[in-house]
C-alpha positions in Angstrom: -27.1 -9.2 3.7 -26.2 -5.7 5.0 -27.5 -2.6 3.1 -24.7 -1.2 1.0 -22.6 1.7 2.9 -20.5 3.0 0.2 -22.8 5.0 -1.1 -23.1 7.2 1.9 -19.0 8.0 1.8 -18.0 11.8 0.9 -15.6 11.5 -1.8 -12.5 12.7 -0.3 -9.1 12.1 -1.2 -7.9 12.0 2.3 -4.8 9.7 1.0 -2.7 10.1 -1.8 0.1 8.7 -3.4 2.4 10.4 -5.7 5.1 7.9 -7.4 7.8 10.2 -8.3 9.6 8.0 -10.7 10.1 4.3 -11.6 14.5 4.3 -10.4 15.4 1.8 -8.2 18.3 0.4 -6.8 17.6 -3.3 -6.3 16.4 -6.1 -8.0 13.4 -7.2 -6.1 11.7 -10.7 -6.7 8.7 -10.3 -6.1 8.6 -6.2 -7.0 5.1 -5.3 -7.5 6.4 -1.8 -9.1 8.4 -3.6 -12.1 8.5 -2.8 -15.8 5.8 -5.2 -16.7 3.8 -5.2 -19.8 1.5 -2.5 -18.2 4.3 -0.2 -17.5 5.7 -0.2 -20.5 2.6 0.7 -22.3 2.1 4.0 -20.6 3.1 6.9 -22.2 4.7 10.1 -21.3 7.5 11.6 -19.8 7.8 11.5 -15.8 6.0 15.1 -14.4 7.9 18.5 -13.6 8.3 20.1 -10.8 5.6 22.2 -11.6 3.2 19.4 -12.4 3.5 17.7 -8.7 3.3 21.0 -7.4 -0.2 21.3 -9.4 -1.2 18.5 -8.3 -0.8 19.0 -4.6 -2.5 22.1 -4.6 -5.6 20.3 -6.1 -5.4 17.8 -3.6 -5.8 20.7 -0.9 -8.3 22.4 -2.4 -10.2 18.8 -2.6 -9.6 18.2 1.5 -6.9 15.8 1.3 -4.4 15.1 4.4 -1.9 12.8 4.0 0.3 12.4 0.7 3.1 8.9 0.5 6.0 9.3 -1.9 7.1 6.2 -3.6 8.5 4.9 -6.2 10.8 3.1 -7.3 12.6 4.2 -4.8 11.5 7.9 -4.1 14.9 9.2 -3.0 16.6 8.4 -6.4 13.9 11.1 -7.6 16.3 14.2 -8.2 13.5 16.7 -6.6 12.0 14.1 -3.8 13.4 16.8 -1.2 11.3 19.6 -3.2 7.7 17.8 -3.6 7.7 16.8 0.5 8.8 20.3 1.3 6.2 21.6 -1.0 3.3 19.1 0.7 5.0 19.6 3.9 4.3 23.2 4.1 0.8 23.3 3.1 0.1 20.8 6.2 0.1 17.8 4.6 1.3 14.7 6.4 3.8 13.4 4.3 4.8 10.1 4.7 7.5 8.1 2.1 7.9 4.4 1.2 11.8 2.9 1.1 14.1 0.4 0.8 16.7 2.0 3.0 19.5 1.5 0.8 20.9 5.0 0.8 19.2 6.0 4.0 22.3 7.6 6.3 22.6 10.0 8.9 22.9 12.8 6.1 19.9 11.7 4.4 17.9 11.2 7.2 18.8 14.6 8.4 17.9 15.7 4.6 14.2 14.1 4.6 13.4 15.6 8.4 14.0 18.9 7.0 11.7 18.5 4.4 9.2 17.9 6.9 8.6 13.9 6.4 7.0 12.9 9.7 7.3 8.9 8.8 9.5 6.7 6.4 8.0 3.3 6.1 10.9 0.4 5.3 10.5 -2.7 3.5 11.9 -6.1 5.3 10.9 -9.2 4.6 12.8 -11.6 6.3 15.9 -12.4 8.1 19.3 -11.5 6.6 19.8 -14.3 4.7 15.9 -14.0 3.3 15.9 -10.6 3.1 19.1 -9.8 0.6 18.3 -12.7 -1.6 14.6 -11.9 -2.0 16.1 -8.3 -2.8 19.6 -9.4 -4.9 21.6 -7.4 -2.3 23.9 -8.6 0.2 23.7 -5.1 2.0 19.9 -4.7 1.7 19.6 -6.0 5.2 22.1 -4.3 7.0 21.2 -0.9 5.1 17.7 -1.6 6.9 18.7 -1.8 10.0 20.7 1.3 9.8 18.2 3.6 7.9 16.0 2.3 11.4 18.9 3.9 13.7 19.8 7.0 11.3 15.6 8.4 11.1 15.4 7.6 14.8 18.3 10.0 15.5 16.3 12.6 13.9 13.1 11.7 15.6 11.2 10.5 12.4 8.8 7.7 12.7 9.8 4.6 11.3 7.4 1.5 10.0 8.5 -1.3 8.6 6.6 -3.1 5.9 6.6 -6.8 5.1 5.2 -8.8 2.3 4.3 -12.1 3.1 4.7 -14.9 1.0 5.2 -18.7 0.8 8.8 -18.3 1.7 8.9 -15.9 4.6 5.3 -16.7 6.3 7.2 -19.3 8.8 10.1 -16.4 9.1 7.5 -13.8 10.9 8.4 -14.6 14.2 12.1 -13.7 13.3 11.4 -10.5 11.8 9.4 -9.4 14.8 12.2 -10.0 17.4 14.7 -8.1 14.9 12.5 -5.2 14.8 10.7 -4.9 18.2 13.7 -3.5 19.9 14.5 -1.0 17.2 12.0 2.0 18.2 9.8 0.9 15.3 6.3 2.5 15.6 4.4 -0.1 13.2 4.6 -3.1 11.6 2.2 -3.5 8.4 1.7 -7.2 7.4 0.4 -7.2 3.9 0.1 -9.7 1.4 2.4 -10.5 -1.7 -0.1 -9.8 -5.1 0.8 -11.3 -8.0 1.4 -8.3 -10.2 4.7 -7.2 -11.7 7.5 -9.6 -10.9 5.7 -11.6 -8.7 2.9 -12.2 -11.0 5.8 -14.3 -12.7 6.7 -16.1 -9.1 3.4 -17.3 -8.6 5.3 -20.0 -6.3 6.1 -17.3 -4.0 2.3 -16.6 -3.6 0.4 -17.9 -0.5 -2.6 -20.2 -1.2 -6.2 -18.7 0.3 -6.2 -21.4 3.1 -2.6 -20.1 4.4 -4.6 -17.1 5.6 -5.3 -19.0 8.5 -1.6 -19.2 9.4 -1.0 -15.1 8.6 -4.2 -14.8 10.8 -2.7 -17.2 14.0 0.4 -15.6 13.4 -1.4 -11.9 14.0 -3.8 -13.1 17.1 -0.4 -14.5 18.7 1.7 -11.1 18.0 -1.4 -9.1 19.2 -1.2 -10.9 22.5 2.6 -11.0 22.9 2.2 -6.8 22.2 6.0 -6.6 21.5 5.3 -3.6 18.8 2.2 -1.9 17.2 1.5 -4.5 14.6 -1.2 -3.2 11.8 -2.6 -5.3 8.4 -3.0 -3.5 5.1 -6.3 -3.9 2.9 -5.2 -7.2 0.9 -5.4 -9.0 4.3 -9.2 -10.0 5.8 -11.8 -10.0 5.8 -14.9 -9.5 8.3 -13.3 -12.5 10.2 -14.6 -13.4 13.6 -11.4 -12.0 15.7 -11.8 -8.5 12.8 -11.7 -6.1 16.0 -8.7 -7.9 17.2 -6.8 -8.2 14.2 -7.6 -4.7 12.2 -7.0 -2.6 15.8 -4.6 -0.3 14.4 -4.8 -0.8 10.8 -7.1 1.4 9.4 -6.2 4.7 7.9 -9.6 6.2 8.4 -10.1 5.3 11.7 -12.5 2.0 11.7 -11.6 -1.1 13.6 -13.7 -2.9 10.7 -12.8 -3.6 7.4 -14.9 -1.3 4.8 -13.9 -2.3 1.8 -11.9 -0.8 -0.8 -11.1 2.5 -0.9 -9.7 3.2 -4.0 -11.5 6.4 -5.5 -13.9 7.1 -2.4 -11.2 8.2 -0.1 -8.2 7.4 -2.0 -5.9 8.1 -4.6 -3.2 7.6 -6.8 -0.9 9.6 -9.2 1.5 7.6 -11.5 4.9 9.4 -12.3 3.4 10.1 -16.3 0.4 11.7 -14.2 -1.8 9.2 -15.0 -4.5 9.2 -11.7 -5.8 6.2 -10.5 -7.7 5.3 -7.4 -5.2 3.1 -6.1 -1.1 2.2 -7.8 -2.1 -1.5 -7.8 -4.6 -1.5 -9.6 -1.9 -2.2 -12.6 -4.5 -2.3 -15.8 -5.2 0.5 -18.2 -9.3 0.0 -17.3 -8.5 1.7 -13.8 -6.8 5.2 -15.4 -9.0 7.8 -14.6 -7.5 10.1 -16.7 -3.8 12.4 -16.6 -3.7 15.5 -15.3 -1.4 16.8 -18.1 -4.7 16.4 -19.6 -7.1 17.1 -17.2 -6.6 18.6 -13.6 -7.0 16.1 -10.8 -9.7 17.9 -9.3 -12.2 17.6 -12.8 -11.0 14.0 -13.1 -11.7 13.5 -9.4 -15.2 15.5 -9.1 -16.1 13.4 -12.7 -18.8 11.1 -11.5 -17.7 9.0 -14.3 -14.4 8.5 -12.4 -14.1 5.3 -10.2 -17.4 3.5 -11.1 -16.2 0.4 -9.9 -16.3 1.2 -6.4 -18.4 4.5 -6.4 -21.4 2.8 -8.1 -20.9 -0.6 -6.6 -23.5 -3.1 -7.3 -23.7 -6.2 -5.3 -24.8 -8.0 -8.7 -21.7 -7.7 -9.8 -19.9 -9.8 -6.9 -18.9 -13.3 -8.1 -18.3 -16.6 -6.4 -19.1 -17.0 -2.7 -18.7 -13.1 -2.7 -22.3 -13.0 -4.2 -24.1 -14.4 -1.5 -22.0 -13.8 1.5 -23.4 -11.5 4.1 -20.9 -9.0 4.3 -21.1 -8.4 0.2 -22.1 -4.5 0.5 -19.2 -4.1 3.4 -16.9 -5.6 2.0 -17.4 -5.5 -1.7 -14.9 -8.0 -2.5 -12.3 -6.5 -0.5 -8.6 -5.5 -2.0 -9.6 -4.7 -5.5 -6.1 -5.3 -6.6 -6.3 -8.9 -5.1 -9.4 -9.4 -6.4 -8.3 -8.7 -10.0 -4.4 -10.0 -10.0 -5.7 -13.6 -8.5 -9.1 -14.2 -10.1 -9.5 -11.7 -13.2 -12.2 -10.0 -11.6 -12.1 -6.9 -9.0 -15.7 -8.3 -7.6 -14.6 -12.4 -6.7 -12.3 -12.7 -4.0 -10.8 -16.4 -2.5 -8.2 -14.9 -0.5 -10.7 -14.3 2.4 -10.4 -15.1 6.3 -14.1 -15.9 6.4 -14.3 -17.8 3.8 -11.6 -20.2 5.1 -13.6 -20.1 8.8 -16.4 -21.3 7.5 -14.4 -24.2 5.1 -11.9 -25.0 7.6 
């Protein structure tokens, strides 16, 4: 087994993300971001002005680079164009996650002026797949021209897609759509069963399926059509990992570290409740809110994030427990971890496990 490594990471919140309300404008299936049970437990009113701008200067002061606005959907937030400007100008890379529904040429002229270097659009499938996975007939078409409008202004478009049972055979279609639209990436990540698709568990991919997602990745690697990257919840430490993870990694490895949640990420809820990571959907993974606290004593805490700052390869279950990448990968995606098996340490949606069963 390989000695641990996260220990000998400098807690830096390189990466943030700041939801900036719960609004949205579709009717996702599979919506990881619902009003589940979790949601509506947490208390509060959504932040001022005042209170993202707090927290972004905290985040400077604590060496942090690059800050994502989501949501919801980030541009039905009524001061979206104040918060990037804000992050914008104290050099932060600001990046923002949409559905492209209201993305024109006036709005895309609106969010490069606010100094948004990259908009990153979800698509999951063909048109037909696409609007009724996302109860939209124009969710598709609004896409597709949110792609053209941001290109005009010369910011960088990804486009993000969820795989699942129903759109894993669809990938090959939604690479041709895309790879002649001046896309710069292409993030592949996995569908987690946690706010309305933790009650679509039918849509959910079964562990062994991996093997597909991973052919499917290998084949577009090769092919080379457009930049194609892989978020956490897909690995891990398989045999082709410097293929498939080439591109992927926010902090610049070609190997998959494990999770990052609270070492060199974090997340801050629209109620300001901080968390390492906006998946991680249970009240155990609040860290504290910084109506209450400021984000850099509830980051500097070294109470804060023990489940992946004090990481214990003990406390890996299943074949995590004796695999030899344990203290690499710790389990991988946390959120994966805990939304399919109850536990952030025991992991079955792994590419080496399936190599070695298959």
């Amino acid at each position: 087994m390989y000695e641990p490594i996260v220990d000998k990471f400098k807690y830096v919140p390189e990466s943030a993300l700041i939801e900036l309300c719960f609004k949205c404008n579709l009717n996702c299936k599979h919506c990881g971001s619902s009003l589940n049970a979790y949601k509506k437990s947490r208390k509060g009113e959504p932040l001022s002005l005042t209170e993202f701008y707090s927290a972004i200067d905290d985040l400077k002061g604590l060496g942090g680079k690059r800050i994502g606005l989501v949501g919801g959907e980030p541009l039905l937030y009524e001061n979206w164009e104040e918060v990037a400007k804000y992050a914008s100008d104290r050099n932060f890379y600001v990046s923002m996650i949409s559905n492209g529904m209201i993305i024109d040429d006036e709005m895309a002229h609106k969010i490069k002026k606010c100094g948004i270097a990259l908009v990153a659009l979800s698509l999951d499938g063909p048109e037909t797949y696409h609007n009724e996975l996302r109860g939209s007939q124009m969710a598709f078409k609004n896409v597709l021209k949110a792609i053209a409008s941001l290109k005009k202004e010369g910011v960088q478009v990804n486009i993000i897609t969820t795989i699942m049972k129903g759109n894993l055979p669809l990938l090959p279609e939604i690479e041709k759509t895309i790879s002649t639209k001046g896309v710069s990436f292409w993030q592949l990540q996995l569908g987690i069963p946690m706010g309305k698709l933790s009650e679509h568990m039918e849509f959910v991919i079964e562990p062994n399926q991996l093997l597909d997602v991973k052919k499917f990745i290998l084949e577009a690697k090769q092919r080379n059509q457009i930049q194609l990257t892989i978020a956490d919840s897909i690995g891990y430490c398989s045999q082709d990992e410097l293929i498939m993870r080439n591109n992927s990694s926010t902090n610049g490895e070609r190997v998959y570290l494990g999770c990052m949640a609270g070492c060199k990420a974090v997340a801050i809820e629209s109620n300001g409740d901080v968390k390492g990571c906006l998946s991680l959907q249970n009240e155990r993974f609040i860290e504290g809110n910084i109506r209450e606290r400021s984000l850099k004593d509830i980051w500097t805490d070294k109470k804060s994030f023990n489940y992946n700052r004090n990481f214990n390869s003990e406390s890996l279950g299943g074949y995590c427990s004796k695999c030899v990448y344990a203290n690499i990968c710790r389990g991988g995606c946390t959120s994966l971890a805990y939304n399919t098996s109850g536990h952030i340490n025991n992991n079955n949606y792994c590419m080496h496990i399936m190599e070695q069963r298959w």
